[in-house]
PAVEXLUM-925795 format. One record per residue: residue in one letter; z negated, y, x negated of N, C-alpha, C in turn. Coordinates in Angstrom, 2 decimals. Atoms other than C-alpha are relative to their C-alpha. Layout:
BEGIN
<residu:A; n_z:Z; n_y:Y; n_x:X; ca_z:Z; ca_y:Y; ca_x:X; c_z:Z; c_y:Y; c_x:X>
...
// end
This chain:
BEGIN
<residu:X; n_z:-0.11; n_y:-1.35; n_x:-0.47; ca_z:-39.45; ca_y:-51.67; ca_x:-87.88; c_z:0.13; c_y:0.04; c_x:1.50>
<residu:X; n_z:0.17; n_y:-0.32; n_x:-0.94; ca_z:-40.10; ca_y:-50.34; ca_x:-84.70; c_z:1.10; c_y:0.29; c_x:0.40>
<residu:X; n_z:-1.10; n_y:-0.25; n_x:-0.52; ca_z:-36.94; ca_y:-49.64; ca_x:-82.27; c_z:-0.88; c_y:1.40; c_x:0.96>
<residu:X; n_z:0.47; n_y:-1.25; n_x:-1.07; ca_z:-37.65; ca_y:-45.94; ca_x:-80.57; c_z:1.18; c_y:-0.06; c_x:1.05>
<residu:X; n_z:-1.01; n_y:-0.58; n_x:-0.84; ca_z:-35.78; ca_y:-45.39; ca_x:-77.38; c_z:0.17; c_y:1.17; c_x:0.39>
<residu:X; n_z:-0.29; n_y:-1.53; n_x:-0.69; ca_z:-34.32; ca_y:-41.90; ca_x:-76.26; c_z:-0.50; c_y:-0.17; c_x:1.43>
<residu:X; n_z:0.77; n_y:-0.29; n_x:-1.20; ca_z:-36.29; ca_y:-41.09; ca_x:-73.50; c_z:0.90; c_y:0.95; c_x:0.57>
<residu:X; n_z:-0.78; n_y:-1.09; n_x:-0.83; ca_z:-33.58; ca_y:-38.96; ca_x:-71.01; c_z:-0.64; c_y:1.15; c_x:1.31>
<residu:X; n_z:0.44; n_y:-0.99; n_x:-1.23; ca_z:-35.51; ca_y:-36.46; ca_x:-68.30; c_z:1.06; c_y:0.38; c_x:0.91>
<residu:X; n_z:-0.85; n_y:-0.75; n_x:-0.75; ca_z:-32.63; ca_y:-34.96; ca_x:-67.33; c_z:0.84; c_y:-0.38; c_x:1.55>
<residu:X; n_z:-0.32; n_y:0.49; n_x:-1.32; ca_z:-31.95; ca_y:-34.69; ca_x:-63.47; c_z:1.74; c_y:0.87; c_x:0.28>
<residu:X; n_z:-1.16; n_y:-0.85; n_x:-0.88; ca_z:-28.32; ca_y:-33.53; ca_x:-61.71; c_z:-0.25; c_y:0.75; c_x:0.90>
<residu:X; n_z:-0.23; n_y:-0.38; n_x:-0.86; ca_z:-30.04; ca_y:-31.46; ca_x:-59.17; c_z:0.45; c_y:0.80; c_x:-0.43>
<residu:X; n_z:-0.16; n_y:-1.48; n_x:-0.02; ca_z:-29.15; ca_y:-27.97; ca_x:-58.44; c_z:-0.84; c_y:0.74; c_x:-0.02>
<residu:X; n_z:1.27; n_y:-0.41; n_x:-0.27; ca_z:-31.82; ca_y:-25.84; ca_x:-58.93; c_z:0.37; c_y:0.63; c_x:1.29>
<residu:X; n_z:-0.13; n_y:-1.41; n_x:-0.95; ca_z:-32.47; ca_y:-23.30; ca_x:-55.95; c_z:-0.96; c_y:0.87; c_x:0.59>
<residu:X; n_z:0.93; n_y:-1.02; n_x:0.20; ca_z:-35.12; ca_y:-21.47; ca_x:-57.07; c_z:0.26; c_y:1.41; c_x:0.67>
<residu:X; n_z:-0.43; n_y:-0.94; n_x:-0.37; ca_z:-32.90; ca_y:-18.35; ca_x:-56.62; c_z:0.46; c_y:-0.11; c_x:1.47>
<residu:X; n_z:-0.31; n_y:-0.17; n_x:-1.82; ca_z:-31.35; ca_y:-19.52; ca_x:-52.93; c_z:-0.76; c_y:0.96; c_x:1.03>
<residu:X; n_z:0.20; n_y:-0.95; n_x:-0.77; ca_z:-33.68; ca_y:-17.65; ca_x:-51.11; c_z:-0.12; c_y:1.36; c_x:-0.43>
<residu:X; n_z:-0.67; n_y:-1.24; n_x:0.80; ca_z:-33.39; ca_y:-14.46; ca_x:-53.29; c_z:1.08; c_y:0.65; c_x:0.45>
<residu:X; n_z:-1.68; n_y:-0.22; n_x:-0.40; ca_z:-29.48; ca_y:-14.80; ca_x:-52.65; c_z:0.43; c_y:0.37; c_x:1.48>
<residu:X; n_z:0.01; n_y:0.05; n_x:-1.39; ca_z:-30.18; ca_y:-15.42; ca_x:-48.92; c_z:-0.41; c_y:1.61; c_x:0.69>
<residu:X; n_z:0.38; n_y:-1.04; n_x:-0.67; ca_z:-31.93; ca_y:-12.13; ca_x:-48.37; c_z:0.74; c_y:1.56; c_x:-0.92>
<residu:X; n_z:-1.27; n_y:-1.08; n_x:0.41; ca_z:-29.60; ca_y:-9.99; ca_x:-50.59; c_z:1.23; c_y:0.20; c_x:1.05>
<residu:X; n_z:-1.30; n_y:-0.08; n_x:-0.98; ca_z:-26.58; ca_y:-11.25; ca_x:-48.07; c_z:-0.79; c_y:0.77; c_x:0.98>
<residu:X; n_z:0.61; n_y:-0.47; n_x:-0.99; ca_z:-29.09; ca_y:-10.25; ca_x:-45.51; c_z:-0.08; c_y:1.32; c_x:0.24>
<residu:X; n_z:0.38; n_y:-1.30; n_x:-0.09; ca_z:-29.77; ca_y:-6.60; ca_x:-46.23; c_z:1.03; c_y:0.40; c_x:-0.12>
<residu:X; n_z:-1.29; n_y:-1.18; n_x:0.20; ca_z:-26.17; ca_y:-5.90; ca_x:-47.64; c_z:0.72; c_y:0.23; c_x:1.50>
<residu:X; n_z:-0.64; n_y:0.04; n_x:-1.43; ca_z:-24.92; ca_y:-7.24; ca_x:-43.72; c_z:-0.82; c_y:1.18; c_x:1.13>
<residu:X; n_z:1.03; n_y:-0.98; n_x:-1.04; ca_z:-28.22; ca_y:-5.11; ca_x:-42.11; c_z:0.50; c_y:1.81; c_x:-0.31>
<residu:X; n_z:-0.26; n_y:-1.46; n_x:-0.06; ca_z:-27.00; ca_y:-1.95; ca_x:-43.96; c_z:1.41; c_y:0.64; c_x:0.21>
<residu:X; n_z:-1.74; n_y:-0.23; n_x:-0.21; ca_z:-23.17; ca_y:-2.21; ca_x:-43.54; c_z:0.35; c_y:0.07; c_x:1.07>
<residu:X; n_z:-0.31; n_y:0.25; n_x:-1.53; ca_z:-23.28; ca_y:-3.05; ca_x:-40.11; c_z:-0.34; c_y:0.93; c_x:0.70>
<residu:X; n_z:0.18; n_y:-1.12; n_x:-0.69; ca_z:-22.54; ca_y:-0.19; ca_x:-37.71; c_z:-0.11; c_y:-0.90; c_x:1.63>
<residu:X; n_z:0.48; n_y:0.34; n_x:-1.22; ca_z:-24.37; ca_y:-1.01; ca_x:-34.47; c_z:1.04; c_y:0.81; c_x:0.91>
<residu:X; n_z:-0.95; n_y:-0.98; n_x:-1.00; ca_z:-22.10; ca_y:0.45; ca_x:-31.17; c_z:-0.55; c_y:0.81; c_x:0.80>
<residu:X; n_z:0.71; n_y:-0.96; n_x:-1.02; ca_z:-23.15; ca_y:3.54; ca_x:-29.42; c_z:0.99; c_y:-0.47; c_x:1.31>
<residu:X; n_z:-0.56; n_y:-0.36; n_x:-1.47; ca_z:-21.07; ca_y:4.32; ca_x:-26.36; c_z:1.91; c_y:0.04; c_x:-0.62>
<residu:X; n_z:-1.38; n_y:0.30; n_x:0.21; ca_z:-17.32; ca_y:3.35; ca_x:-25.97; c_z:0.40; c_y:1.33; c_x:1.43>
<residu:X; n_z:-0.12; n_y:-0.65; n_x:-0.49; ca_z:-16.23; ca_y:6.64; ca_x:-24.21; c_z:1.08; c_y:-0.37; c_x:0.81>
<residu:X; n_z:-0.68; n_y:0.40; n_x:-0.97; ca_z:-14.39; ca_y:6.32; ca_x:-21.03; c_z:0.84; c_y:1.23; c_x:0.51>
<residu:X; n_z:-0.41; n_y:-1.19; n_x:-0.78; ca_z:-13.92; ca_y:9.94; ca_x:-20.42; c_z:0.76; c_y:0.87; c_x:-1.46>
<residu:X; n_z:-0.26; n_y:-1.16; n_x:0.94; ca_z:-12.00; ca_y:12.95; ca_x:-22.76; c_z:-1.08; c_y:0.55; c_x:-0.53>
<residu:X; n_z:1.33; n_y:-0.73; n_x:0.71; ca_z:-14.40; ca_y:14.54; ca_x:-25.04; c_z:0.10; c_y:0.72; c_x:-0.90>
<residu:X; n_z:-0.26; n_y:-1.21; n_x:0.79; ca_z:-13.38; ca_y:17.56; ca_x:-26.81; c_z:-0.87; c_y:0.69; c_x:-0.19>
<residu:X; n_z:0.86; n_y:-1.00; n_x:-0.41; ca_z:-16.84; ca_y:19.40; ca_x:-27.63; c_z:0.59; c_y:1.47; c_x:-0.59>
<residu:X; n_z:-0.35; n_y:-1.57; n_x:0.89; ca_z:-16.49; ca_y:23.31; ca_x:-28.16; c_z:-0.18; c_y:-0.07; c_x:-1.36>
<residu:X; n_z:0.46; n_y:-0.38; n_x:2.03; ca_z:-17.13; ca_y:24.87; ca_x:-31.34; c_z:-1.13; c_y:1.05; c_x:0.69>
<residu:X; n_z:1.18; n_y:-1.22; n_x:-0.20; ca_z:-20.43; ca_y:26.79; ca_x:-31.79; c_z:-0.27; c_y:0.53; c_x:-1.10>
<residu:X; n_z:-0.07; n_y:-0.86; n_x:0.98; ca_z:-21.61; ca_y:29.36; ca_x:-34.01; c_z:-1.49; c_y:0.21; c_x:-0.89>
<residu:X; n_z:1.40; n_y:0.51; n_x:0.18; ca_z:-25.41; ca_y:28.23; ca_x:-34.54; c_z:-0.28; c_y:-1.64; c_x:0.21>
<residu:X; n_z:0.61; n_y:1.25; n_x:0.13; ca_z:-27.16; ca_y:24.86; ca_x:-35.24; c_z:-1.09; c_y:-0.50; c_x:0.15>
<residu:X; n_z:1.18; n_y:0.24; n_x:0.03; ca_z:-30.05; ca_y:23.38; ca_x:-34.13; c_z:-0.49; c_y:-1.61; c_x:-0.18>
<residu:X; n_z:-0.17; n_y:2.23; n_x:0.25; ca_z:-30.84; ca_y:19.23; ca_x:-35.08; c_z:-1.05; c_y:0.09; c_x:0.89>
<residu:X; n_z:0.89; n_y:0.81; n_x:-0.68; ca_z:-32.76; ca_y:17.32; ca_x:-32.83; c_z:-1.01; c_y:-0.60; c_x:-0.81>
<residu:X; n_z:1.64; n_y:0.78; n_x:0.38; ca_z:-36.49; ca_y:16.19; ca_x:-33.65; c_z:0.37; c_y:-1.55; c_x:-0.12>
<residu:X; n_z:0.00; n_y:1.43; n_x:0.07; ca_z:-36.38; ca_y:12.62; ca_x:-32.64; c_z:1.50; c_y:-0.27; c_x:1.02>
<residu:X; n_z:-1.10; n_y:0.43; n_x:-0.27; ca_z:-33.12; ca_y:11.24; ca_x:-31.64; c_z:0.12; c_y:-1.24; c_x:0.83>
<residu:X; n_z:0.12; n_y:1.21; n_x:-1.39; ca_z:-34.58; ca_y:8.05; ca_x:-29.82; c_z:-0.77; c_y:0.85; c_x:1.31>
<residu:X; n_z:0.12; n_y:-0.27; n_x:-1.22; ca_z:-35.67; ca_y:10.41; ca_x:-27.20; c_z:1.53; c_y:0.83; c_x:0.13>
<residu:X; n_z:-0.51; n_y:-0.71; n_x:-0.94; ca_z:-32.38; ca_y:11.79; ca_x:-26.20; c_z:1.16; c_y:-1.00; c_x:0.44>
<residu:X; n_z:-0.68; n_y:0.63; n_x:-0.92; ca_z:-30.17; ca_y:10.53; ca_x:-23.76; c_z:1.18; c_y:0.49; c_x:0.13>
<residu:X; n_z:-0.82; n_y:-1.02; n_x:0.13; ca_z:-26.52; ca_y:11.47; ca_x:-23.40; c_z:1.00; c_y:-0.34; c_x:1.30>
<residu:X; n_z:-0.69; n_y:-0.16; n_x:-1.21; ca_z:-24.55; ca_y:12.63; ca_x:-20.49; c_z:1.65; c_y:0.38; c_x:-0.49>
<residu:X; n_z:-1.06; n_y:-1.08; n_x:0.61; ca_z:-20.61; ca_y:13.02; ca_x:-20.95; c_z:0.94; c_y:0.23; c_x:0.94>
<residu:X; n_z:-0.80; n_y:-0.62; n_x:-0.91; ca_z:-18.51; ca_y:14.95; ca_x:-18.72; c_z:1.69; c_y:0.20; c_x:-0.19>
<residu:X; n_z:-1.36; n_y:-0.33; n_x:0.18; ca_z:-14.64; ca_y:14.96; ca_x:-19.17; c_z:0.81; c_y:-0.87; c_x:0.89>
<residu:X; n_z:-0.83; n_y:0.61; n_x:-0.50; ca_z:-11.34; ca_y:14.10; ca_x:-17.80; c_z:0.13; c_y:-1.73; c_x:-0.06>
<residu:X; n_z:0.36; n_y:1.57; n_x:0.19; ca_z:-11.31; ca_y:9.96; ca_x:-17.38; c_z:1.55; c_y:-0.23; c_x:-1.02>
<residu:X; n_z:-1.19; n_y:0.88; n_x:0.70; ca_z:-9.13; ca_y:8.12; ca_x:-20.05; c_z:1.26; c_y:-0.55; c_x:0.64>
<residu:X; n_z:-1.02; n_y:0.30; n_x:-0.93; ca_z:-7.61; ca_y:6.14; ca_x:-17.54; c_z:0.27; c_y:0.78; c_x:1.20>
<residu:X; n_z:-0.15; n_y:-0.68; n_x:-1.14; ca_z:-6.25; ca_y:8.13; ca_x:-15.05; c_z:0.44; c_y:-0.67; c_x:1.47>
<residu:X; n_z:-0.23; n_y:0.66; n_x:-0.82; ca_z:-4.59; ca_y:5.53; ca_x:-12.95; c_z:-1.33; c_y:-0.20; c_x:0.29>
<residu:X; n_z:1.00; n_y:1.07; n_x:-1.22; ca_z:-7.48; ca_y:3.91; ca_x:-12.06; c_z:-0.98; c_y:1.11; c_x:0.58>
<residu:X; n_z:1.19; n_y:-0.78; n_x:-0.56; ca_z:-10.06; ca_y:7.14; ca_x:-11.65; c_z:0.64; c_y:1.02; c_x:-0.24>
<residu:X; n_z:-0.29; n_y:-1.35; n_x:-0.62; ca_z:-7.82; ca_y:10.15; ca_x:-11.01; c_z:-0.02; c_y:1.15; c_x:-1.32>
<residu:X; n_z:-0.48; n_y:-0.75; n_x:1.08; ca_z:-7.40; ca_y:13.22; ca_x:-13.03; c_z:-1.24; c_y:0.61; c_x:0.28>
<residu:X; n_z:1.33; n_y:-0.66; n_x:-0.35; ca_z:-10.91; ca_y:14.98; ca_x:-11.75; c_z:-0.98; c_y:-0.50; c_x:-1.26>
<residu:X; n_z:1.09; n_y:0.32; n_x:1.03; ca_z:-13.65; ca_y:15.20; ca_x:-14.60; c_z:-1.10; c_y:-0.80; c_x:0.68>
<residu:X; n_z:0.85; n_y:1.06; n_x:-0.32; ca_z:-16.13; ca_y:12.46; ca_x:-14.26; c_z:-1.14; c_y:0.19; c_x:-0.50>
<residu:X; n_z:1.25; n_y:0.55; n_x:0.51; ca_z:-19.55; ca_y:11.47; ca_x:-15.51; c_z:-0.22; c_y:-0.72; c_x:-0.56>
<residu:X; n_z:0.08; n_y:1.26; n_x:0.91; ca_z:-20.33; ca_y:8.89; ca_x:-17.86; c_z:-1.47; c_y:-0.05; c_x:-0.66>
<residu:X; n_z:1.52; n_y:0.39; n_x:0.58; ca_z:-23.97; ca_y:7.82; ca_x:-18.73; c_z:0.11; c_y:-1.57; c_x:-0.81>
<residu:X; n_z:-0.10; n_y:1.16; n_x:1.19; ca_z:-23.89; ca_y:4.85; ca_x:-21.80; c_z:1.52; c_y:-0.50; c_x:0.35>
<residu:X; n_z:-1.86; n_y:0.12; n_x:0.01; ca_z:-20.54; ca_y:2.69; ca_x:-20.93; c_z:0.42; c_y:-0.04; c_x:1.97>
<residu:X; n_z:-0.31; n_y:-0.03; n_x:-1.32; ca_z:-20.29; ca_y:3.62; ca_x:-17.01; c_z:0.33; c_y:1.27; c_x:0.31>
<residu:X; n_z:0.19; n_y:-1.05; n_x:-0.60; ca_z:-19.11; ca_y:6.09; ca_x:-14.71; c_z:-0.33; c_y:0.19; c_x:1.29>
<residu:X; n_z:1.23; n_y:-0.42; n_x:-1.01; ca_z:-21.57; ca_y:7.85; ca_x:-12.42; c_z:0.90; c_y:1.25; c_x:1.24>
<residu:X; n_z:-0.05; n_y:-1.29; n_x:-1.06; ca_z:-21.32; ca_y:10.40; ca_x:-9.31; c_z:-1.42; c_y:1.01; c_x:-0.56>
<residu:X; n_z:1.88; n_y:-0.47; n_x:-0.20; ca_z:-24.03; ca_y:13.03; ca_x:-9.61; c_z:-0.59; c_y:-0.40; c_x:0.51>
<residu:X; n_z:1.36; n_y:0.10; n_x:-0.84; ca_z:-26.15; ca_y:11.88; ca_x:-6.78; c_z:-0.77; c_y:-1.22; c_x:-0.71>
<residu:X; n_z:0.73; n_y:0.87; n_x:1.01; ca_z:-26.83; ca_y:8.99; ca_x:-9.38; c_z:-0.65; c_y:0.38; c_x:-1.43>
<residu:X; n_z:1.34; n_y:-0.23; n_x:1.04; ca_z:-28.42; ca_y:10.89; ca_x:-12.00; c_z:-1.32; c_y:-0.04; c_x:-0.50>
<residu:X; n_z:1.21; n_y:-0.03; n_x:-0.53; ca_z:-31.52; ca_y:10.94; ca_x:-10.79; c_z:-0.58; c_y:-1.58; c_x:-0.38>
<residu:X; n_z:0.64; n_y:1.19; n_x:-0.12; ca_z:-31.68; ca_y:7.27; ca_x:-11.10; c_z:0.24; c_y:-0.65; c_x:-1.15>
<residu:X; n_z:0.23; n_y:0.43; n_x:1.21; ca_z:-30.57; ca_y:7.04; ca_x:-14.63; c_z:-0.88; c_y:1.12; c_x:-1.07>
<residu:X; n_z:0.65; n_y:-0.73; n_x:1.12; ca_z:-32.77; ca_y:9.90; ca_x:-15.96; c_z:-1.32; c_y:-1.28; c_x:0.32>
<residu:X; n_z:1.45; n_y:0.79; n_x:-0.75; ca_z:-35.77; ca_y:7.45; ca_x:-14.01; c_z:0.15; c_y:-1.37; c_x:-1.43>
<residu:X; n_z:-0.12; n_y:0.83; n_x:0.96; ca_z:-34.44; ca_y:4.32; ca_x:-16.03; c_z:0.27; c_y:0.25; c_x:-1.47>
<residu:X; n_z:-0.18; n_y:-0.30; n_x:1.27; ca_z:-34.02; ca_y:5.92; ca_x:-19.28; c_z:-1.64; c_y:0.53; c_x:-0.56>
<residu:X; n_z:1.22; n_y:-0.28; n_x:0.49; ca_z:-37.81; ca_y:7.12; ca_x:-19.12; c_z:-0.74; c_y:-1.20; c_x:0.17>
<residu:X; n_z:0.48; n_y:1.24; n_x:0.05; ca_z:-38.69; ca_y:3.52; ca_x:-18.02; c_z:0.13; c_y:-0.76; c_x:-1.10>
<residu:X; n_z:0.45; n_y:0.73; n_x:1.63; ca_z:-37.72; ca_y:2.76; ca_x:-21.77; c_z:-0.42; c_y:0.59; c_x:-0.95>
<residu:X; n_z:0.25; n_y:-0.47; n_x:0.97; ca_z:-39.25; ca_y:4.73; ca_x:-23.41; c_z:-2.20; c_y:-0.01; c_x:0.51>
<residu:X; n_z:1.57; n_y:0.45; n_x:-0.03; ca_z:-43.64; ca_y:4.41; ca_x:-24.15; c_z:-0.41; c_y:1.41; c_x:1.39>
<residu:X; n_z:0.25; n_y:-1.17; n_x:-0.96; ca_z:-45.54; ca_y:6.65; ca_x:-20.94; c_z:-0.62; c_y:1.54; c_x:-0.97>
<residu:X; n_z:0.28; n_y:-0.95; n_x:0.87; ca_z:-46.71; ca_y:9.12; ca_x:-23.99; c_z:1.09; c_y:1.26; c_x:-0.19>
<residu:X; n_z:-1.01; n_y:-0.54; n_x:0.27; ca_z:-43.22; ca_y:10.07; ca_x:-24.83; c_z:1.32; c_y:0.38; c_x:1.37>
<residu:X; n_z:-1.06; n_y:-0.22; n_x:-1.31; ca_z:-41.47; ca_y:10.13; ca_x:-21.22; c_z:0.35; c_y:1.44; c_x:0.51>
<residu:X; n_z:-0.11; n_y:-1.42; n_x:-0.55; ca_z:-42.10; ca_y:14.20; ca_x:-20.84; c_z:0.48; c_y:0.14; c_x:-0.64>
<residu:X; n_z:-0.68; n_y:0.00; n_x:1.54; ca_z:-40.26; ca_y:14.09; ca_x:-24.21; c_z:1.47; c_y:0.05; c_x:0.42>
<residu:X; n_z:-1.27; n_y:0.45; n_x:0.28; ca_z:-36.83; ca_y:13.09; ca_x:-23.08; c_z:0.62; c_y:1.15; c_x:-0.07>
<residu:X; n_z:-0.49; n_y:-1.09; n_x:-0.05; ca_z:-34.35; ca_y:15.12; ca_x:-23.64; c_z:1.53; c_y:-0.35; c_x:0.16>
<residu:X; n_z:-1.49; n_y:0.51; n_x:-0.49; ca_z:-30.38; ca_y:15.15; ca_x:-21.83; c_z:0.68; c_y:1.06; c_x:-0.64>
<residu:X; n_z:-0.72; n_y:-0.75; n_x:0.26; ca_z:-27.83; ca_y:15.92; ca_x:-23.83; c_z:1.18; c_y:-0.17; c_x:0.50>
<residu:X; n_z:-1.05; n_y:0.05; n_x:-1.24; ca_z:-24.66; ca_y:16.92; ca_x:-21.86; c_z:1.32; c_y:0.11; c_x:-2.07>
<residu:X; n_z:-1.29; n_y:-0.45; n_x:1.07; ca_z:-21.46; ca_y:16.36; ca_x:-24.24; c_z:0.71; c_y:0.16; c_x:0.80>
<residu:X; n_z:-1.29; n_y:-0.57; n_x:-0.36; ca_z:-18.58; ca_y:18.36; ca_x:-22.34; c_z:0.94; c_y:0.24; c_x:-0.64>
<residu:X; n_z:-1.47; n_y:0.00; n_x:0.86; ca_z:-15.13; ca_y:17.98; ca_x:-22.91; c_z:0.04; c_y:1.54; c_x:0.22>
<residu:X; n_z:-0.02; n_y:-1.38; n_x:-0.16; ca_z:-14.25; ca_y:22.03; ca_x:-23.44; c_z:1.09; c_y:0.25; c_x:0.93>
<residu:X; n_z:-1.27; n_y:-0.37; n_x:-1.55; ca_z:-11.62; ca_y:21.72; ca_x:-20.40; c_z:-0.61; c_y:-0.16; c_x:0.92>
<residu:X; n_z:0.51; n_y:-0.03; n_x:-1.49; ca_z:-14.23; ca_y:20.76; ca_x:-17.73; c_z:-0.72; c_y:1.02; c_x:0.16>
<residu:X; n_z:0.37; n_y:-0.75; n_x:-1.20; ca_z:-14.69; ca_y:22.81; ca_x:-14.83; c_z:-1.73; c_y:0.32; c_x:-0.22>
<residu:X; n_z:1.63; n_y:-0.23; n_x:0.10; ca_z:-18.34; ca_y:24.73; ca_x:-14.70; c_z:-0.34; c_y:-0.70; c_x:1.55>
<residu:X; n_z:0.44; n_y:0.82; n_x:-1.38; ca_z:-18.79; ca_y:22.94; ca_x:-10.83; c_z:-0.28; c_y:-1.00; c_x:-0.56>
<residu:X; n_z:0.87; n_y:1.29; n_x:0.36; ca_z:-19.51; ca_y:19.56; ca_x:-12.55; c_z:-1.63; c_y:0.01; c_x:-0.90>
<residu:X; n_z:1.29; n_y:0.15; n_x:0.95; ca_z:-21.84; ca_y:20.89; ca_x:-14.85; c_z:-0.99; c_y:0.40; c_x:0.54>
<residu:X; n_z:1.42; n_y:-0.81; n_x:-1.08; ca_z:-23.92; ca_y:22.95; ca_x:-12.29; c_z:-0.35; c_y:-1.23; c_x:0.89>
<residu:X; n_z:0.48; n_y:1.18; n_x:-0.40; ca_z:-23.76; ca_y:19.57; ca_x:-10.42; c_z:-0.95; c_y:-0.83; c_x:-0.39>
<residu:X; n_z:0.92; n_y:1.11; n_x:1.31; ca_z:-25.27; ca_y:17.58; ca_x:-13.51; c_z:-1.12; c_y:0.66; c_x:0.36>
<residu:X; n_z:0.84; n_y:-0.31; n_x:0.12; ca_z:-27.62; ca_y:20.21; ca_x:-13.93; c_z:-1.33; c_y:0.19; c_x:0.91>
<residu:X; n_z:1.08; n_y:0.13; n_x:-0.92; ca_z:-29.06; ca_y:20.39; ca_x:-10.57; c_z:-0.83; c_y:-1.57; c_x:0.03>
<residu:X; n_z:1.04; n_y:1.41; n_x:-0.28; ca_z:-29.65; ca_y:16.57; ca_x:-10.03; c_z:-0.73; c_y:0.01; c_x:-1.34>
<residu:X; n_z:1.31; n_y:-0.88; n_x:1.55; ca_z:-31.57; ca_y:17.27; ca_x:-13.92; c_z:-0.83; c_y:0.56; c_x:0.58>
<residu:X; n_z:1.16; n_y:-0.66; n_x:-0.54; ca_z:-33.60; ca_y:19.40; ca_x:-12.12; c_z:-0.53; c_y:-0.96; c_x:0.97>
<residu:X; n_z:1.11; n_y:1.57; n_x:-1.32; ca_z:-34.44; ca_y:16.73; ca_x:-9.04; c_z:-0.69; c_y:-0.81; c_x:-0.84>
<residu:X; n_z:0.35; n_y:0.83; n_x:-0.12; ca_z:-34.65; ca_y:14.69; ca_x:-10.84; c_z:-2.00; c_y:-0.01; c_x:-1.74>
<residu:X; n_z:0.75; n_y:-0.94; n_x:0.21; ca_z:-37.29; ca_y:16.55; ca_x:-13.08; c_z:-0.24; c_y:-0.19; c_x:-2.14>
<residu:X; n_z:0.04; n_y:-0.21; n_x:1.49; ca_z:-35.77; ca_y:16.53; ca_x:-16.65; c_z:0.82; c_y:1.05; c_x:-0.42>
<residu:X; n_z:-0.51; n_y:-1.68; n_x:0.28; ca_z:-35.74; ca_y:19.72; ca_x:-17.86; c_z:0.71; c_y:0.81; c_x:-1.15>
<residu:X; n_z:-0.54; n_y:-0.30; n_x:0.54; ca_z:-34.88; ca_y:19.62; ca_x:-21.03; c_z:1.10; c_y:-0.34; c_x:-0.56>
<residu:X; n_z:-1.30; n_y:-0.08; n_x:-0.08; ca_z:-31.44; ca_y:20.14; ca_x:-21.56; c_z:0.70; c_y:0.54; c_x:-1.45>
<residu:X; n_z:-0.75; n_y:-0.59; n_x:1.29; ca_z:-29.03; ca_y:20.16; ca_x:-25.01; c_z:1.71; c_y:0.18; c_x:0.32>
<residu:X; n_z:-1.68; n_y:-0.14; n_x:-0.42; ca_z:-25.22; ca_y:21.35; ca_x:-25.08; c_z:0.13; c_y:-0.50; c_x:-1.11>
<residu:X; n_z:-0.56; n_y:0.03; n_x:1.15; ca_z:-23.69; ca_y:19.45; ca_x:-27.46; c_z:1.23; c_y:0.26; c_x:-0.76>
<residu:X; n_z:-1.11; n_y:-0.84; n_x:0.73; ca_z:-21.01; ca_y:20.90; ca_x:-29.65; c_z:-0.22; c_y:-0.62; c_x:-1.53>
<residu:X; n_z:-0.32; n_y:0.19; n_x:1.18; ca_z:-18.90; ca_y:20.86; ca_x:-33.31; c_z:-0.68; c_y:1.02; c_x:-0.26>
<residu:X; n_z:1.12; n_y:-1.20; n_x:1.19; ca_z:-20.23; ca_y:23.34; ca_x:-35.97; c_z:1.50; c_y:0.57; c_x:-0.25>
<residu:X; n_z:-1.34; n_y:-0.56; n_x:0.47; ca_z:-17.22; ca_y:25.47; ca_x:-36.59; c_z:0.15; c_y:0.39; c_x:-0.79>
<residu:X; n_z:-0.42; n_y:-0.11; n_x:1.24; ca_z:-15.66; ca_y:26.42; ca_x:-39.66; c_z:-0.77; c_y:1.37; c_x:-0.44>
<residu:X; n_z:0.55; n_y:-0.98; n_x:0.33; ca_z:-16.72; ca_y:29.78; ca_x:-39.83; c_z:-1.47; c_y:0.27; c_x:0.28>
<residu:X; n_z:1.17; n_y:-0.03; n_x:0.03; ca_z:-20.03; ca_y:29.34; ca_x:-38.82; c_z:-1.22; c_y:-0.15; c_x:-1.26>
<residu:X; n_z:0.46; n_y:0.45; n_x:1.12; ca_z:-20.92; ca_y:27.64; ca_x:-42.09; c_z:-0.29; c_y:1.23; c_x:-1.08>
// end
């Protein structure tokens, strides 16, 4: 009689068929959880309340200007300031960040931009007629106030 031997196949790897599956699940749950950082405000920012609503079209054209009392006061005084992304500006420098803010954006969409002013509701109308002139030099015209939606408006 013949002697048969058990023939064994069986390997110890790991499969990891699924690994890249797994890899791009972590991937999307981190891409959609993850809050990117706008602007770390430097200044007070109380907007009014308004009594109408209008949304913005496209939201990568607008740019935002914010006007209030400075956080720190020691170091920049109690006078309402300027603040364009995480800096603060004088007016006579507006002009030169409406210029670099249309330098990123395609030459199609550059008549497009649009500045929205967030004012704290305690600053002075002299800063804002300030803003608004260098806006005009500097030849962006269109202009949003931004504001809460107030209770009774709804």
């Amino acid at each position: 009689m013949a002697k048969f031997k058990k023939k064994t196949n069986t390997s110890q790897d790991i499969p990891t068929s699924a690994l890249p599956d797994i890899i791009f699940m972590l991937l999307f749950f981190f891409m959609v959880t993850t809050v990117l950082r706008e602007t770390d405000l430097l200044v007070e920012n109380k907007l009014p309340n308004a009594t109408q609503l209008t949304k913005l079209e496209q939201k990568s054209l607008v740019s935002y200007i914010y006007v209030g009392k400075p956080k720190d006061t020691d170091k920049y005084g109690d006078e309402p300031r300027i603040q364009v992304n995480d800096v603060l500006i004088m007016p006579k420098e507006i002009p030169k960040f409406v210029f670099e803010e249309k330098d990123k954006l395609d030459e199609v969409e550059r008549d497009k931009i649009t500045m929205s002013l967030k004012v704290d509701r305690d600053a002075k109308m002299g800063i804002i007629n300030d803003v608004k002139q260098q806006l005009r030099e500097a030849n962006a015209l269109k202009v949003n106030y931004s504001s809460i939606l107030s209770a009774d408006a709804l």
